[in-house]
PLY file of the C-alpha trace (Angstrom):
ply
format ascii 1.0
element vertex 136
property float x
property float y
property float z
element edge 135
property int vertex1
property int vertex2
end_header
-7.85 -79.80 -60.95
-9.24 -78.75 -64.00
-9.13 -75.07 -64.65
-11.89 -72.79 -65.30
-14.44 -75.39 -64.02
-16.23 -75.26 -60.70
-15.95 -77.98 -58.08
-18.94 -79.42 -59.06
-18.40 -79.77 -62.60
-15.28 -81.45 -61.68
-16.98 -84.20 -59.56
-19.44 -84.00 -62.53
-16.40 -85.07 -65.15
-15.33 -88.14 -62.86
-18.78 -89.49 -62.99
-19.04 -88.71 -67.01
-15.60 -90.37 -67.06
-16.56 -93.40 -64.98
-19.76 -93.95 -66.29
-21.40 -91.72 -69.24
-23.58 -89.26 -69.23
-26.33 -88.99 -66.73
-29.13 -86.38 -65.95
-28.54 -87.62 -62.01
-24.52 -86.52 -62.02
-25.44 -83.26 -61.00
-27.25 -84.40 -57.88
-24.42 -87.15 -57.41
-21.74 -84.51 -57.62
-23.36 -82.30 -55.09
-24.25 -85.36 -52.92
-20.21 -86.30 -52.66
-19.24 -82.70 -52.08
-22.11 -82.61 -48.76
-20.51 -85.70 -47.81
-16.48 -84.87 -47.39
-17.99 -81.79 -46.28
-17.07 -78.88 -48.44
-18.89 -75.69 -48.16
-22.02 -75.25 -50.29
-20.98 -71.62 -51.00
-17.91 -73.38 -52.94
-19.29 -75.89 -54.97
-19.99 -73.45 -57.70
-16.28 -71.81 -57.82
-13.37 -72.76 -59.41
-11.08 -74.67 -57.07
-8.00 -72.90 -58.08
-9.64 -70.20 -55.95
-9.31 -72.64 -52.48
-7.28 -73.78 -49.58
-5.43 -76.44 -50.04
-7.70 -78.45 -47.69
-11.12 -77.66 -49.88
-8.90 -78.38 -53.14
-8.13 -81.99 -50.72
-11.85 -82.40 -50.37
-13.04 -81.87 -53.82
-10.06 -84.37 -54.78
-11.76 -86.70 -52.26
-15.23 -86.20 -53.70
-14.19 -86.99 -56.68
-12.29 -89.98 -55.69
-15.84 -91.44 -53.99
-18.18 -90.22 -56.64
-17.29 -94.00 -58.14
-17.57 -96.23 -55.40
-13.95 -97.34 -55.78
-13.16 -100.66 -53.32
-10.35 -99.19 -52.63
-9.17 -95.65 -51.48
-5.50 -94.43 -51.47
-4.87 -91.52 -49.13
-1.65 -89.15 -49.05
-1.63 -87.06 -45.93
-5.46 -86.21 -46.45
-5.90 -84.28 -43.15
-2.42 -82.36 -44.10
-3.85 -79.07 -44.87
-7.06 -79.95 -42.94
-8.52 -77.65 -40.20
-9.93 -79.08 -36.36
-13.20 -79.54 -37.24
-12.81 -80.58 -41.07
-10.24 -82.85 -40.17
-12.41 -84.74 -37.86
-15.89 -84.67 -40.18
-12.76 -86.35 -42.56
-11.90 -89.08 -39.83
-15.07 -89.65 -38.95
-16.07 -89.89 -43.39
-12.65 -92.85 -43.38
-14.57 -94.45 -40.30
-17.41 -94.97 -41.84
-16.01 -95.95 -44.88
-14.49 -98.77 -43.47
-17.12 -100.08 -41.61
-18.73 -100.19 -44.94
-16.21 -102.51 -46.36
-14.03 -99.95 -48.67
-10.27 -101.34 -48.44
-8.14 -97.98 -47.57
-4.02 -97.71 -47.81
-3.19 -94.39 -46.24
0.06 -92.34 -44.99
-0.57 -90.43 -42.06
2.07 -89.12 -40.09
0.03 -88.30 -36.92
0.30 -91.52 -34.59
-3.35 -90.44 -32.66
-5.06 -90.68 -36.22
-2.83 -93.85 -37.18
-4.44 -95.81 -33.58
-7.66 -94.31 -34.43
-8.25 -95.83 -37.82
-5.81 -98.23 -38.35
-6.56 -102.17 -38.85
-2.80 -102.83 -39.69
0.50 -100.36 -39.92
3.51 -100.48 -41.40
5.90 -98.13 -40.21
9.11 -96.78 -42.37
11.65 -95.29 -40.58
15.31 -94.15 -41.59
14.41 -92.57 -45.13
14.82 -94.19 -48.41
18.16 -95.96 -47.88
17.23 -98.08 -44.93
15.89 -101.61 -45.36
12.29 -102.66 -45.67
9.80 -103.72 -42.91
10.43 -107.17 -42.49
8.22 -109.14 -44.60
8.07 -106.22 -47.55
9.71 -106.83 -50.48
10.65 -104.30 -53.39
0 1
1 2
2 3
3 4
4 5
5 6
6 7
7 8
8 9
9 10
10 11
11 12
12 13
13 14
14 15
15 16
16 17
17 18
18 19
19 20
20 21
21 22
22 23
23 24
24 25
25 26
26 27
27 28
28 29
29 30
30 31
31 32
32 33
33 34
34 35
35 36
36 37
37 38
38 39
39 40
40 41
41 42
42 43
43 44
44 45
45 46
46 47
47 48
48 49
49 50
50 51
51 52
52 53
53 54
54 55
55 56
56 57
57 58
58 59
59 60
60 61
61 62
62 63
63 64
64 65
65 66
66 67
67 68
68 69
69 70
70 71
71 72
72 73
73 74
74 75
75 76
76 77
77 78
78 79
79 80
80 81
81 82
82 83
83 84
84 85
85 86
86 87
87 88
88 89
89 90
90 91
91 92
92 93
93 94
94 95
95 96
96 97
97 98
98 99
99 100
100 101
101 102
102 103
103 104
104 105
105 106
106 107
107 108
108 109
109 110
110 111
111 112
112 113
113 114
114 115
115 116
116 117
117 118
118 119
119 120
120 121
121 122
122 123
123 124
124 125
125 126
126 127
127 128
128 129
129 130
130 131
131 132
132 133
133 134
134 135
């Protein structure tokens, strides 16, 4: 995060970043932030004030602001309460059924059967073989 400048300013800088300067970033920025569901009452504070699940969102936001095709998730629901946890599932649903390609680590098997298309599961740390089929 970028310090000393609010959440939306930072969703602001990705769209700059991605695309130039625009009069409609502003409204794009605070568009993203509704969507993964941060609190409006945030959007104007710096996020090195937050939880580490509203930093997690704004990351997010600023991860969609672009329309990438595809999404790479970490543990996103990792510092995630109940209910912002499932607004997040529910955000990857929809996603998907919208065509964006997502690779994600989730260590929760109910979340893994609920959004999964395809797994791969690692097991025995980092000195035991690959999946069959993976290659390093």
């Amino acid at each position: 995060m970028l310090p000393r400048r609010t959440a939306s300013q930072i969703v602001e800088h990705t769209l700059i970043e991605a695309y130039g300067a625009s009069a409609e970033h502003p409204e794009a920025a605070s568009e993203m932030l509704r969507h993964v569901g941060l609190p409006e009452k945030l959007w104007k504070l710096p996020p090195n004030t937050f939880s580490g699940g509203e930093r997690q969102l704004v990351n997010l936001a600023r991860a969609l602001a672009v329309r990438p095709r595809l999404l790479l998730l970490d543990e996103p629901t990792a510092s995630l309460d109940p209910a912002a946890t499932e607004r997040l599932l529910s955000l990857i649903e929809r996603l998907k059924s919208e065509g964006l390609a997502i690779v994600a680590v989730f260590h929760d098997p109910e979340i893994v059967r609920r959004l999964a298309g395809q797994t791969v599961e690692l097991t025995g740390g980092l000195n035991s073989p690959l999946p069959h089929g993976l290659t390093p």
